[in-house]
C-alpha positions as a Markdown table, in Angstrom:
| # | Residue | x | y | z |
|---|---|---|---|---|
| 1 | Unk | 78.6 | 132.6 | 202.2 |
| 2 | Unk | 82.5 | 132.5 | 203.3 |
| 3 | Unk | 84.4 | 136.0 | 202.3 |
| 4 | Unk | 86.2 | 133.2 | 199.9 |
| 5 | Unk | 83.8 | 132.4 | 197.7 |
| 6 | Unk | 82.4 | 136.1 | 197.7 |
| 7 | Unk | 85.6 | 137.3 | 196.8 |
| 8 | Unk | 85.8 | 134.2 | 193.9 |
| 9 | Unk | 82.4 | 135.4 | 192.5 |
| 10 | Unk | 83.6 | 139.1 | 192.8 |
| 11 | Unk | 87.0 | 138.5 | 190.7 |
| 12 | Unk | 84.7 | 136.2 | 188.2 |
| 13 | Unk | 82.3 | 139.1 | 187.4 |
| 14 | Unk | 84.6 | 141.2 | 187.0 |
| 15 | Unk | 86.4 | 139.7 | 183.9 |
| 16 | Unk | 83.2 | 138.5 | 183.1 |
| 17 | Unk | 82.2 | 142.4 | 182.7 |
| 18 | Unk | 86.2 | 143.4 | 181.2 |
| 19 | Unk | 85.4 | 140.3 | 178.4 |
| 20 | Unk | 81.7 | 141.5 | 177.4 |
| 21 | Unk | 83.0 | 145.2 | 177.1 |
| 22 | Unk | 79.3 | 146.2 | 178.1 |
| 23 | Unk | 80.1 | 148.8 | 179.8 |
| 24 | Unk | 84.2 | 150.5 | 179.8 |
| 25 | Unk | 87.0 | 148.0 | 181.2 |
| 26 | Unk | 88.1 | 151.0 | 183.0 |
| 27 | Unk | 85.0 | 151.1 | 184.8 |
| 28 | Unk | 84.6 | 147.4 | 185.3 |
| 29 | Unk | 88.2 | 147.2 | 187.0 |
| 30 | Unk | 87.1 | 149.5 | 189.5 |
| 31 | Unk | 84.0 | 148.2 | 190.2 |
| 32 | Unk | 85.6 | 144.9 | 191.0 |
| 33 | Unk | 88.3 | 146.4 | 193.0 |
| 34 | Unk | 85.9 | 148.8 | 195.1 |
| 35 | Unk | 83.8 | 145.0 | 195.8 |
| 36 | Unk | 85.8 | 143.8 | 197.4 |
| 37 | Unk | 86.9 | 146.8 | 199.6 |
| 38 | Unk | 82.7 | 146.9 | 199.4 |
| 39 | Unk | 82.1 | 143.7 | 201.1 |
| 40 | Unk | 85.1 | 143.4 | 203.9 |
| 41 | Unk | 87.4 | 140.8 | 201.8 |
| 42 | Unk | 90.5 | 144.1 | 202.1 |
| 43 | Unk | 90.5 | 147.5 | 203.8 |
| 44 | Unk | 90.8 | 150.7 | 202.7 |
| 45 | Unk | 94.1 | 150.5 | 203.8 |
| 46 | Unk | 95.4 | 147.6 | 202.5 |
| 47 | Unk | 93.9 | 148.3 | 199.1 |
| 48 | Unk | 95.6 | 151.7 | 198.4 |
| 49 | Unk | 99.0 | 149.9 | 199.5 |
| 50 | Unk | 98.0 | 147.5 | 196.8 |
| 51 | Unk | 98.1 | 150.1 | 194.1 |
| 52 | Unk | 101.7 | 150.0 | 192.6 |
| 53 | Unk | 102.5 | 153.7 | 192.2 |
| 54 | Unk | 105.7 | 152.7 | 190.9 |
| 55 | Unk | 103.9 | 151.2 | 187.6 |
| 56 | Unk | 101.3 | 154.7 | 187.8 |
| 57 | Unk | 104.6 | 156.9 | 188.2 |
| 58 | Unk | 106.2 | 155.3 | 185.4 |
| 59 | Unk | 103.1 | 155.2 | 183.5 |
| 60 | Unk | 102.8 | 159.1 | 183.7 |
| 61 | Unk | 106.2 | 160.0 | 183.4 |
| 62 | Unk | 107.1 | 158.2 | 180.3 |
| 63 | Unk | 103.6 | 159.7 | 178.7 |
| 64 | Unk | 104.6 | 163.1 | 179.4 |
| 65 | Unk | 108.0 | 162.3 | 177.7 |
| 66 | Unk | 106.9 | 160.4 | 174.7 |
| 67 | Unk | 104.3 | 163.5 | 174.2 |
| 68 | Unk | 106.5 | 166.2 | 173.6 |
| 69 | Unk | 108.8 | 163.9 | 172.0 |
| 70 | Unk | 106.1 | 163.2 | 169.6 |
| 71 | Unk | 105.4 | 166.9 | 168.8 |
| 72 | Unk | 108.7 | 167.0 | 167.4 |
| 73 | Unk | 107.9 | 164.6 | 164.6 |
| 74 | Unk | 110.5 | 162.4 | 165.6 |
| 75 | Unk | 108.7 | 159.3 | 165.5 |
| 76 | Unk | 107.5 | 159.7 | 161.8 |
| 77 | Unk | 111.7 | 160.6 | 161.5 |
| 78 | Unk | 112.1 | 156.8 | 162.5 |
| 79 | Unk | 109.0 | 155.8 | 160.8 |
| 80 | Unk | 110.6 | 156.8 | 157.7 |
| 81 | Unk | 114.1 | 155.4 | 158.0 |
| 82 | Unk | 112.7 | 152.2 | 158.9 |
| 83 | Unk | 110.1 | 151.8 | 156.3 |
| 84 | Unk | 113.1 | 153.4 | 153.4 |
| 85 | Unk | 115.5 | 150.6 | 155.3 |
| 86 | Unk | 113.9 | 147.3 | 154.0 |
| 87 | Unk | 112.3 | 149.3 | 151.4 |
| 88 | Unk | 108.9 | 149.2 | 151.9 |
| 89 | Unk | 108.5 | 145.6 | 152.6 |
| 90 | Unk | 106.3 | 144.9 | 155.2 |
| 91 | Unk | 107.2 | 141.8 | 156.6 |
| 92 | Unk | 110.7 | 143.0 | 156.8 |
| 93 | Unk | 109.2 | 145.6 | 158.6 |
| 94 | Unk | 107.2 | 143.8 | 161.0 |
| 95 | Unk | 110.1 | 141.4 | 162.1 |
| 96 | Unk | 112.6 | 144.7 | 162.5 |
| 97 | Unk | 110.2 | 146.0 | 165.1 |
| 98 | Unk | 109.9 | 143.0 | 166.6 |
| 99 | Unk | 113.3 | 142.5 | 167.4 |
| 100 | Unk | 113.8 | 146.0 | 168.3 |
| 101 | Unk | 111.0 | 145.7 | 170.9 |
| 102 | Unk | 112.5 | 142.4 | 172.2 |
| 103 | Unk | 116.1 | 144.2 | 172.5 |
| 104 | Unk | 114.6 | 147.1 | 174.2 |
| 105 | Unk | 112.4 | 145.1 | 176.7 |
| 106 | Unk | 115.5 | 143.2 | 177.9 |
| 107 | Unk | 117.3 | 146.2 | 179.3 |
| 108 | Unk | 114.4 | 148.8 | 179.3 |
| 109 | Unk | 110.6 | 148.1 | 181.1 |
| 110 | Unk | 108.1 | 146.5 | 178.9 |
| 111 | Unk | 105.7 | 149.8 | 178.8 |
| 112 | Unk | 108.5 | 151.7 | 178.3 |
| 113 | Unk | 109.3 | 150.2 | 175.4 |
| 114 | Unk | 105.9 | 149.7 | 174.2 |
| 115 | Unk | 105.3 | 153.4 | 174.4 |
| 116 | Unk | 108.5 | 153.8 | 172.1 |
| 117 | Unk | 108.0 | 151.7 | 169.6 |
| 118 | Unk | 103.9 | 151.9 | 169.3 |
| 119 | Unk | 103.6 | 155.2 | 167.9 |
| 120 | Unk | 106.3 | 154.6 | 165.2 |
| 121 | Unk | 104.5 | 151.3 | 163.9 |
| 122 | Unk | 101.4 | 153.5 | 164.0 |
| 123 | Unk | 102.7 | 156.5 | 161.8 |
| 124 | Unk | 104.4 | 153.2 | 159.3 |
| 125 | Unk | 100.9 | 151.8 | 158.7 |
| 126 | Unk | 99.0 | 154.8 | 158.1 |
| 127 | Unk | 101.9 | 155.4 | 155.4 |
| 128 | Unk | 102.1 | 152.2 | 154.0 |
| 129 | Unk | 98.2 | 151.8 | 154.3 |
| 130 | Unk | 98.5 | 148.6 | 156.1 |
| 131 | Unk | 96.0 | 147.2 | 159.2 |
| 132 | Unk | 98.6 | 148.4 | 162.6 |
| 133 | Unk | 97.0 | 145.4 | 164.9 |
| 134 | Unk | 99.2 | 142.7 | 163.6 |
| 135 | Unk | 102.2 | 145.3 | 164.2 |
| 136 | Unk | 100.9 | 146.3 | 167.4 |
| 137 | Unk | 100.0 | 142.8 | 168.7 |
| 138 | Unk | 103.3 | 141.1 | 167.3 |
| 139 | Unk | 105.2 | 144.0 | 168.9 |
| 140 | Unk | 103.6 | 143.3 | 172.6 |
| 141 | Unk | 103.9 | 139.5 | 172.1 |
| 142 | Unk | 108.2 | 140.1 | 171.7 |
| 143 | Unk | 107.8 | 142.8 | 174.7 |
| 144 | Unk | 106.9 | 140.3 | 177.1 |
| 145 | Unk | 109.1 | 137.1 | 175.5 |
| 146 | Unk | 112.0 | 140.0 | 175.2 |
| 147 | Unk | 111.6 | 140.9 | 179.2 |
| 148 | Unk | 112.3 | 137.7 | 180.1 |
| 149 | Unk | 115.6 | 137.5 | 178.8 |
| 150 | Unk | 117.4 | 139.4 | 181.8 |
| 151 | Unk | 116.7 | 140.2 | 185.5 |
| 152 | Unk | 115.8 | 143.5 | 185.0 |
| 153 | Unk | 113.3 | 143.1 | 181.9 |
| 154 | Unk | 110.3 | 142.4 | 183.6 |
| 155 | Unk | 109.5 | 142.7 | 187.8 |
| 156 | Unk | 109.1 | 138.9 | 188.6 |
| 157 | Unk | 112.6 | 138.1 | 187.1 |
| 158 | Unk | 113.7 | 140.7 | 190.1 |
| 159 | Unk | 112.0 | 139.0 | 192.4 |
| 160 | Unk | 113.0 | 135.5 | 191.2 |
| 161 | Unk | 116.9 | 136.8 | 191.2 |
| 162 | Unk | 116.9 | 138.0 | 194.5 |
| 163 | Unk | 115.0 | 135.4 | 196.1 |
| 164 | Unk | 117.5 | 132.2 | 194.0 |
| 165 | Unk | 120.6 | 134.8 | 194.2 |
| 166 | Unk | 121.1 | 134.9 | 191.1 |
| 167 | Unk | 123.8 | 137.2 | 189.4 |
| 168 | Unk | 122.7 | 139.5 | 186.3 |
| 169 | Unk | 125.1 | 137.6 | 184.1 |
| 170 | Unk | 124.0 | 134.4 | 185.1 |
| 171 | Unk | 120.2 | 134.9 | 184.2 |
| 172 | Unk | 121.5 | 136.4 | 180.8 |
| 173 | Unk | 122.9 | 133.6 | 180.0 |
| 174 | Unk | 120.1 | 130.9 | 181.2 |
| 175 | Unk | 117.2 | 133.1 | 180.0 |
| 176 | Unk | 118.9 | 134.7 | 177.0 |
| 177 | Unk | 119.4 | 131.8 | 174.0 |
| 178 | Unk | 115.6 | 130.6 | 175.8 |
| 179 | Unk | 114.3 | 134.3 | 174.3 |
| 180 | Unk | 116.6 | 133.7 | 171.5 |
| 181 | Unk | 114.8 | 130.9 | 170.2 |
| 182 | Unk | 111.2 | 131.6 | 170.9 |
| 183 | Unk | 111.8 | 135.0 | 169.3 |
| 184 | Unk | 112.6 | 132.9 | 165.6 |
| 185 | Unk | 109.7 | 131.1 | 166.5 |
| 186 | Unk | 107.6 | 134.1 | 166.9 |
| 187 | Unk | 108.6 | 135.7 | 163.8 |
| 188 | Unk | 107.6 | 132.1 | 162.1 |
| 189 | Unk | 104.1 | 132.1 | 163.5 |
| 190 | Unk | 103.7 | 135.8 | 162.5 |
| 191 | Unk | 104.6 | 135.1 | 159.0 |
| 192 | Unk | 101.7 | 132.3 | 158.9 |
| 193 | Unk | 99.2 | 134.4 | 160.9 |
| 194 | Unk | 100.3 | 137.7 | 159.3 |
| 195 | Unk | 103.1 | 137.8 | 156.8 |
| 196 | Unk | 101.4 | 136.4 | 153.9 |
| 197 | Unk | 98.7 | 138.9 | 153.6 |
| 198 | Unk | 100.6 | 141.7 | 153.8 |
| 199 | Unk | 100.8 | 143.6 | 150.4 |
| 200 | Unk | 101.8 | 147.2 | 149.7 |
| 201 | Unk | 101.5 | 148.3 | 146.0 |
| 202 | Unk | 104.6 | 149.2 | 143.9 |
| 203 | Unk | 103.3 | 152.9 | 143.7 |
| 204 | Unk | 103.2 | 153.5 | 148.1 |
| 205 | Unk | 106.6 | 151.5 | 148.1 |
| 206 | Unk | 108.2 | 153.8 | 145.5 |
| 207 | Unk | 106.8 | 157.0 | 147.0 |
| 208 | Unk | 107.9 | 156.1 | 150.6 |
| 209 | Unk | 111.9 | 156.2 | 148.8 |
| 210 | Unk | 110.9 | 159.2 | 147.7 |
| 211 | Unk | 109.9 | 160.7 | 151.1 |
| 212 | Unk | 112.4 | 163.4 | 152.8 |
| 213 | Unk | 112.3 | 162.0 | 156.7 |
| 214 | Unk | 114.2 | 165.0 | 157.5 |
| 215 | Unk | 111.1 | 167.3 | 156.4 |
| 216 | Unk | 108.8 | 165.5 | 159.4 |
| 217 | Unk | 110.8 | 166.8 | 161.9 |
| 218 | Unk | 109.4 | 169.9 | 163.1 |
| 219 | Unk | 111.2 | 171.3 | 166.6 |
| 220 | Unk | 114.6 | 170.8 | 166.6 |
| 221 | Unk | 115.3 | 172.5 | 169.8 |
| 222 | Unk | 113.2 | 170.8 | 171.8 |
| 223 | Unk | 114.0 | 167.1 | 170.1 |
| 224 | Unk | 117.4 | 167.5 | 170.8 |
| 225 | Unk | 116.3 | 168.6 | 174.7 |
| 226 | Unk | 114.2 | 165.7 | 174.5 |
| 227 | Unk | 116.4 | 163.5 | 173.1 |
| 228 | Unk | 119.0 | 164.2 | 175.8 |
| 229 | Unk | 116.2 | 163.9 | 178.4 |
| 230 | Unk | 115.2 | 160.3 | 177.5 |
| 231 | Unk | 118.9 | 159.3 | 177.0 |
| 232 | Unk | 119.5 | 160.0 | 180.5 |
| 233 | Unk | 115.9 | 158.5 | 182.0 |
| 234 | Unk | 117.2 | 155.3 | 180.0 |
| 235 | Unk | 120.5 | 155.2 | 181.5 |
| 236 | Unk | 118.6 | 155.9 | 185.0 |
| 237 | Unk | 116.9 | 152.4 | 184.2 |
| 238 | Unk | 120.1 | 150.8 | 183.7 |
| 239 | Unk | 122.0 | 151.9 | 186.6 |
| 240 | Unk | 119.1 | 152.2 | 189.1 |
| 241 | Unk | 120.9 | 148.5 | 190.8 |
| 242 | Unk | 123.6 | 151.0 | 191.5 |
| 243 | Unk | 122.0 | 154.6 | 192.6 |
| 244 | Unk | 118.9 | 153.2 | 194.0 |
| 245 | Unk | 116.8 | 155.8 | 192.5 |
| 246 | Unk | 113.6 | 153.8 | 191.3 |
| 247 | Unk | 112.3 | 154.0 | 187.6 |
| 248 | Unk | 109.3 | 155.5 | 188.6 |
| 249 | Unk | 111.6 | 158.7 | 190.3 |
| 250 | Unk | 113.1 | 158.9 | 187.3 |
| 251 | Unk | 110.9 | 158.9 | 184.7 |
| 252 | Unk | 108.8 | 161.8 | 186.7 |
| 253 | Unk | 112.1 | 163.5 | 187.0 |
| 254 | Unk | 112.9 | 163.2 | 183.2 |
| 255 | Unk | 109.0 | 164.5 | 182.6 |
| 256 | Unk | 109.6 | 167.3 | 185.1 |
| 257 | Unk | 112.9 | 168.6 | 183.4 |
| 258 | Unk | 111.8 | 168.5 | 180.6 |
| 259 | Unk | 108.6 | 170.5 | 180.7 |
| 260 | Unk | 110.7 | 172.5 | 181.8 |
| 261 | Unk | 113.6 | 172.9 | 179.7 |
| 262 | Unk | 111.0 | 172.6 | 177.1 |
| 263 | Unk | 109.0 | 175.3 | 178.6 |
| 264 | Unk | 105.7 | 173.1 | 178.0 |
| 265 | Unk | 102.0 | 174.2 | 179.8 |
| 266 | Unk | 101.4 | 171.3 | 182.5 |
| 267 | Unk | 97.6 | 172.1 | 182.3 |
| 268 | Unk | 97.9 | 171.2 | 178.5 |
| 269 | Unk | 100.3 | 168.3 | 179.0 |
| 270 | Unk | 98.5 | 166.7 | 181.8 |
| 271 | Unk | 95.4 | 166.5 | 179.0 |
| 272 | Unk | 97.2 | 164.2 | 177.1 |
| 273 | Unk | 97.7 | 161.4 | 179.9 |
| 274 | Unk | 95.8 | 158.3 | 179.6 |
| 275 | Unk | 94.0 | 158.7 | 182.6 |
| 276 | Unk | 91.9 | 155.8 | 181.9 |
| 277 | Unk | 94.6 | 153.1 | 181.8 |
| 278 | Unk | 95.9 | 154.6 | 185.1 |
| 279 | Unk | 92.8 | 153.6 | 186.5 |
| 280 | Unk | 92.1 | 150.4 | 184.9 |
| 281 | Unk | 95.3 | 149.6 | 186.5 |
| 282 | Unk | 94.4 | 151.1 | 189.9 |
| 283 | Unk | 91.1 | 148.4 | 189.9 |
| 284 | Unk | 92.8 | 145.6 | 188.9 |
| 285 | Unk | 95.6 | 145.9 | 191.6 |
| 286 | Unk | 93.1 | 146.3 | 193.9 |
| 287 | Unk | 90.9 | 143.3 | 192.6 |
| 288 | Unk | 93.9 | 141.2 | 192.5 |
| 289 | Unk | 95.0 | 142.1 | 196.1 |
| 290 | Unk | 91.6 | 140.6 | 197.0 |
| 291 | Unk | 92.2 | 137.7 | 195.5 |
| 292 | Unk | 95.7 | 137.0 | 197.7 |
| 293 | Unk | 93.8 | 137.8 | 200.9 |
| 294 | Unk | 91.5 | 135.5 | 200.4 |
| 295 | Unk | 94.5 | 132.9 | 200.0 |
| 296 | Unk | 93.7 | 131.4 | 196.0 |
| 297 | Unk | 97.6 | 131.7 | 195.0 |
| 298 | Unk | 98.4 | 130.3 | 198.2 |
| 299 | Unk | 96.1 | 127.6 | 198.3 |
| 300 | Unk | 97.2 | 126.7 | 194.4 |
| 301 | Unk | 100.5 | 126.2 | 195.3 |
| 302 | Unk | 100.1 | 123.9 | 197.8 |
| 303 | Unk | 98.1 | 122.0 | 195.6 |
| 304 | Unk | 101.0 | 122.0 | 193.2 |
| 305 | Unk | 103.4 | 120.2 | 196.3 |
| 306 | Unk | 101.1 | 117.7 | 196.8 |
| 307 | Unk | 100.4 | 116.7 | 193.0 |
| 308 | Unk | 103.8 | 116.3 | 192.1 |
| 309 | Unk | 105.1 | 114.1 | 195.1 |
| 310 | Unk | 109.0 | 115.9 | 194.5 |
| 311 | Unk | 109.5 | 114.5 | 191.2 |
| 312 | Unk | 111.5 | 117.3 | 189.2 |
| 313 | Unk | 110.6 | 116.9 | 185.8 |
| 314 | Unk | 106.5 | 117.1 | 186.9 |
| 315 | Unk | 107.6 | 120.1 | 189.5 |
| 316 | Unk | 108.8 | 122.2 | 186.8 |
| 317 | Unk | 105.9 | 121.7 | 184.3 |
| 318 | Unk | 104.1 | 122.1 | 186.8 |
| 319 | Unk | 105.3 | 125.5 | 187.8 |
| 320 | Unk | 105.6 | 126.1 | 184.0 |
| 321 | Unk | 102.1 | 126.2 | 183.3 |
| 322 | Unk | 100.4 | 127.2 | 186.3 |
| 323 | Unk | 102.4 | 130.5 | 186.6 |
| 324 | Unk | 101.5 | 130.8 | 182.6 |
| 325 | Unk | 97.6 | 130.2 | 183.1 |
| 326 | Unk | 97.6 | 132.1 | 186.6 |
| 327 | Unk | 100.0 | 135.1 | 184.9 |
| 328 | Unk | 97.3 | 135.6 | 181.8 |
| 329 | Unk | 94.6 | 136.4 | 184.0 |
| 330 | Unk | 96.0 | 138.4 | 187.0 |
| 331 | Unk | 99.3 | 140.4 | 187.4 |
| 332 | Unk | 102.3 | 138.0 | 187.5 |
| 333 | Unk | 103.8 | 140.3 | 190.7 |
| 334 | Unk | 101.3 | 139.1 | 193.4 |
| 335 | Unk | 101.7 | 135.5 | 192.0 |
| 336 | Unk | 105.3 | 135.7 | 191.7 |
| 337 | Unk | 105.4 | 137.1 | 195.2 |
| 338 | Unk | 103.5 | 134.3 | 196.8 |
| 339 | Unk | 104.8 | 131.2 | 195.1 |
| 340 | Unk | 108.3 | 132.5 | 195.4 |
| 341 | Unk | 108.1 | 131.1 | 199.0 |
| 342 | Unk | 107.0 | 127.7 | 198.2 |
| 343 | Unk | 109.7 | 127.0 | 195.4 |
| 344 | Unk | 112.8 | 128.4 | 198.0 |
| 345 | Unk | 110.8 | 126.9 | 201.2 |
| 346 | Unk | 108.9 | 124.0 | 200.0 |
| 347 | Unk | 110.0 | 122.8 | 196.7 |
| 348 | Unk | 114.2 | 122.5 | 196.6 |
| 349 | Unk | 114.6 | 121.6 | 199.8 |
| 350 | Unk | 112.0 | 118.8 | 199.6 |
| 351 | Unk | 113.4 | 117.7 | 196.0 |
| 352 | Unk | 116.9 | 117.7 | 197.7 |
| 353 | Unk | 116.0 | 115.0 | 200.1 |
| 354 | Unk | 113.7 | 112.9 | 197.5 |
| 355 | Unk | 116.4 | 113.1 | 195.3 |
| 356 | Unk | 119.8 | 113.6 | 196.5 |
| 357 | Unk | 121.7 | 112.4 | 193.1 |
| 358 | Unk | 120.5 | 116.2 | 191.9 |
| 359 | Unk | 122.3 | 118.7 | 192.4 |
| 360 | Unk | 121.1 | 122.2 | 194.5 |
| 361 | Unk | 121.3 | 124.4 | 191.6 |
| 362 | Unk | 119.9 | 121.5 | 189.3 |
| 363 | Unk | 116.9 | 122.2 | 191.1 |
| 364 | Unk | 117.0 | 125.5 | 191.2 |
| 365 | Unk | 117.5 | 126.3 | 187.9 |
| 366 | Unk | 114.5 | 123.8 | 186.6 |
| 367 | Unk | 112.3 | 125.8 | 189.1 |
| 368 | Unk | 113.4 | 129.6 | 189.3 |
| 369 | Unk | 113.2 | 129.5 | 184.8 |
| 370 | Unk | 110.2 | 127.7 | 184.9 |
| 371 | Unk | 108.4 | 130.3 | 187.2 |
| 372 | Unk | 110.0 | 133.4 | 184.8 |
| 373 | Unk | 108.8 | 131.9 | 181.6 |
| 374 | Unk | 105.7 | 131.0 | 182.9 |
| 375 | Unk | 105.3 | 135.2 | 184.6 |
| 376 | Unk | 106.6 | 136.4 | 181.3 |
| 377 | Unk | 105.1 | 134.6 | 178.5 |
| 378 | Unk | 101.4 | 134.1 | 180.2 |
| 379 | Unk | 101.0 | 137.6 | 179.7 |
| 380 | Unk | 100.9 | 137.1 | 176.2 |
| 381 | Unk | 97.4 | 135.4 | 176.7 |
| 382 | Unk | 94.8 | 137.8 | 177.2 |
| 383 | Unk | 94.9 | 141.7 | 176.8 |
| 384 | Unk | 94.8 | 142.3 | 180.9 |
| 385 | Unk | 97.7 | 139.7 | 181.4 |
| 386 | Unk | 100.7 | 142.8 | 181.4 |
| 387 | Unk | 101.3 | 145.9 | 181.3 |
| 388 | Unk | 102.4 | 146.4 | 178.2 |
| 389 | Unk | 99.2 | 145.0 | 176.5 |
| 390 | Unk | 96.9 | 147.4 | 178.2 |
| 391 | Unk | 99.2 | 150.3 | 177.4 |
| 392 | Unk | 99.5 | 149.3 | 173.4 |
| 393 | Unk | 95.5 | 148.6 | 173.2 |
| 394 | Unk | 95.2 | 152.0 | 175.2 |
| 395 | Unk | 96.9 | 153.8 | 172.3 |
| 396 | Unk | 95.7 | 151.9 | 169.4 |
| 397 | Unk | 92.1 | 153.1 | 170.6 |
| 398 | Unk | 93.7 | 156.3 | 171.2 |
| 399 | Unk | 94.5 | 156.3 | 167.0 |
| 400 | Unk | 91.4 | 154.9 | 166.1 |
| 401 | Unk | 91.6 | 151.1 | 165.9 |
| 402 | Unk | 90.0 | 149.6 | 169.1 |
| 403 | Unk | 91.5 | 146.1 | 170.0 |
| 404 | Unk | 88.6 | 143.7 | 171.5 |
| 405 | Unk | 89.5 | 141.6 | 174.5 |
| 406 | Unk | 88.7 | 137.9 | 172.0 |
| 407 | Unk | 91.0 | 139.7 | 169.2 |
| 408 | Unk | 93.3 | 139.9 | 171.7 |
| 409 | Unk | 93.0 | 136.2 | 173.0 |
| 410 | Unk | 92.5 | 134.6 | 169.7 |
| 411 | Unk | 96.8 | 135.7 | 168.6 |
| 412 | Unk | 97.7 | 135.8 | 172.6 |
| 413 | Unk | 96.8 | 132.5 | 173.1 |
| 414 | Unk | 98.1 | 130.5 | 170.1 |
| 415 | Unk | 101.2 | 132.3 | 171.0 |
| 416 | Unk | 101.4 | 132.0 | 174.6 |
| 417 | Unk | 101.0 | 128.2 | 174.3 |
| 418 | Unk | 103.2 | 127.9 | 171.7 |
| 419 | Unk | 106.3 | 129.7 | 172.6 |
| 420 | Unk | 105.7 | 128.1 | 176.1 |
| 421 | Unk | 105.9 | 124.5 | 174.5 |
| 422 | Unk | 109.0 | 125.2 | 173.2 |
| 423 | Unk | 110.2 | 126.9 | 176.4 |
| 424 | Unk | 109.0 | 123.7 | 178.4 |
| 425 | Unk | 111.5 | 121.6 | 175.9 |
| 426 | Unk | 114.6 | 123.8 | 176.3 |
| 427 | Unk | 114.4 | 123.6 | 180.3 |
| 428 | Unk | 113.5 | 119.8 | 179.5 |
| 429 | Unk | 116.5 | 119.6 | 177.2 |
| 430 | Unk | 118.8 | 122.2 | 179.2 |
| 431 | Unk | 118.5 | 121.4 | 183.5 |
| 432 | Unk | 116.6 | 117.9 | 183.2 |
């Protein structure tokens, strides 16, 4: 049996074992990832390269943060506001934190943002007595549509901007009125699948005006340390084009300081991070790195030249929908990474010579938003398809309310095809 099919069957099982939840995801990520270390397919080597610490980094520094920010009682703070804001309503609610997590994930990284905004929609439904898994779910679906709205939102769009030279400003203004209008169509589909059945009585709504946010709060030295702490690490994200000091650097450096400042027990801190979605990450980079050695992106993209025969309009629904298929079942960096090569090798320049009445960035444009869409949205399809989602389902077990892989795919795939039909027409409409 050739190390291709072995490592086919291998990644199979795996989700296989992830989607049956007979034994912890956690564990089934590793397993698959130790395979195919197991049977020769990647070394030892070249598996621990595969690990992104910059994604464990972040992950640990940013839970260290939103910890002792959470001690403070600021988040039931915001909780409150919010809830007092549009009175109670919860639909109101639900679309306010929607577009808050779409804002953030724009200029801020989608598990950043998830771990801001999660444990406020948390502490709202436990007030307003509501179910939190349409909050939590609509709030990762607008994560990952929000994160494709600038070159720094989510990690592909870097890799697609540096590889088509594309200016910050420029994908702004291609990507953003894209996000724009999938976001209204978001909040449409959750008022169908959610909205309607969302009732809170007279009596919680009336006592929730009544509610003194200012009594949650319960530290305010160390918020305000915390406050200026986070401010900063944010500000790191935004300028980190211009220092060169990586998210991950700063987010452990925020953590650091701030246990510090805060004077906080790193024993008792260290408790409280989610060790297990760490590792479930650790596996599945290493499962996935199996999967480019064995050459299945590269082999899938070639297909995709040979299907299309340079005709742009196929090319880019092509692209489309392959990266948004592809992106829902493995991490959209190793298949951004590969196919990159093909669209700026392959692709334009053999478009440009079918079809020399288009013009270069004509092309480009149909290709590079195609592939970011397709990266970005996919992830909406299935619970291991980003980041983000693993993180939000991590916590919401954390709280209590366990978020099965099919609950999962039943909303993220409606979604995901959804939001990526209308995407398909605005590049249609827009470059074609």
């Amino acid at each position: 049996m050739t190390q291709f099919l072995i490592g086919v069957i291998i990644f199979i099982l795996t989700f296989a074992l992830i989607v049956s939840e007979k034994i912890p995801d956690t564990l089934s990520a590793l397993l698959g990832g130790f395979l195919m270390i197991a049977v020769g397919i990647i070394s030892e080597e070249k598996a621990f390269e595969s690990i992104d610490m910059e994604v464990i980094f972040l992950l640990i520094g940013m839970m260290i943060i939103v910890h002792i920010m959470s001690e403070t009682g600021v988040f039931q703070w915001v909780a409150i506001r919010l809830a007092q804001f549009v009175r109670g309503e919860p639909f109101l609610l639900l679309i306010l934190l929607m577009l808050a997590t779409a804002l953030f994930s724009a200029f801020l990284d989608n598990v950043t943002t998830i771990m801001l905004i999660v444990p406020v929609s948390i502490i709202l439904t436990e007030q307003l007595k509501l179910d939190p898994i349409p909050f939590l779910l609509m709030e990762v679906f607008a994560s990952n549509i929000g994160g494709a709205a600038t070159l720094i939102g989510d990690p592909p769009n870097i890799l697609i901007a540096t590889a088509g030279e594309i200016s910050f400003n420029e994908f702004m203004f291609n990507m953003g009125p894209l996000v724009l209008i999938d976001m209204l169509f978001l909040i449409i589909i959750s008022w169908f699948l959610f909205g309607r059945k969302m009732k809170v009585s007279r009596d919680l709504k009336a006592r929730i005006m009544e509610i003194d946010p200012n009594r949650a709060l319960r530290d305010n030295k160390i918020l305000m340390k915390s406050g200026i702490v986070m401010g900063l690490v944010i500000l790191g994200f935004l300028t980190n084009s211009i220092t060169n000091f990586g998210i991950a650097a700063t987010a452990m450096s925020g953590a650091v300081v701030l246990m510090i400042i805060a004077k906080q027990d790193p024993e008792e801190i260290f408790k409280t991070v989610e060790w297990k979605t760490l590792f479930f990450f650790i596996g599945l980079f290493i499962l996935v790195q199996g999967v480019v050695e064995i050459g299945v992106l590269k082999i899938l993209g070639q297909k995709m030249i040979k299907v299309t025969h340079g005709n742009l309009k196929i090319t880019s629904a092509l692209i489309l929908w392959i990266s948004t298929f592809v992106s829902a079942i493995v991490n959209n960096i190793p298949y951004t990474t590969t196919i990159i090569p093909l669209i700026k090798n392959e692709l334009i320049p053999n478009i440009m010579k079918l079809h020399p009445e288009l013009t270069k960035k004509t092309i480009e444009y149909a290709l590079w938003w195609a592939l970011s869409v397709g990266a970005c949205f996919g992830g909406n399809a299935t619970i291991v398809g980003a980041s983000a989602n693993v993180v939000a389902t991590g916590i919401a077990a954390k709280s209590g309310r366990k978020i099965s892989f099919f609950e999962f795919l039943k909303y993220g795939v409606l979604i995901t095809i959804l939001t990526v039909i209308v995407s398909n027409i605005y590049i249609y409409w827009r470059y074609l």
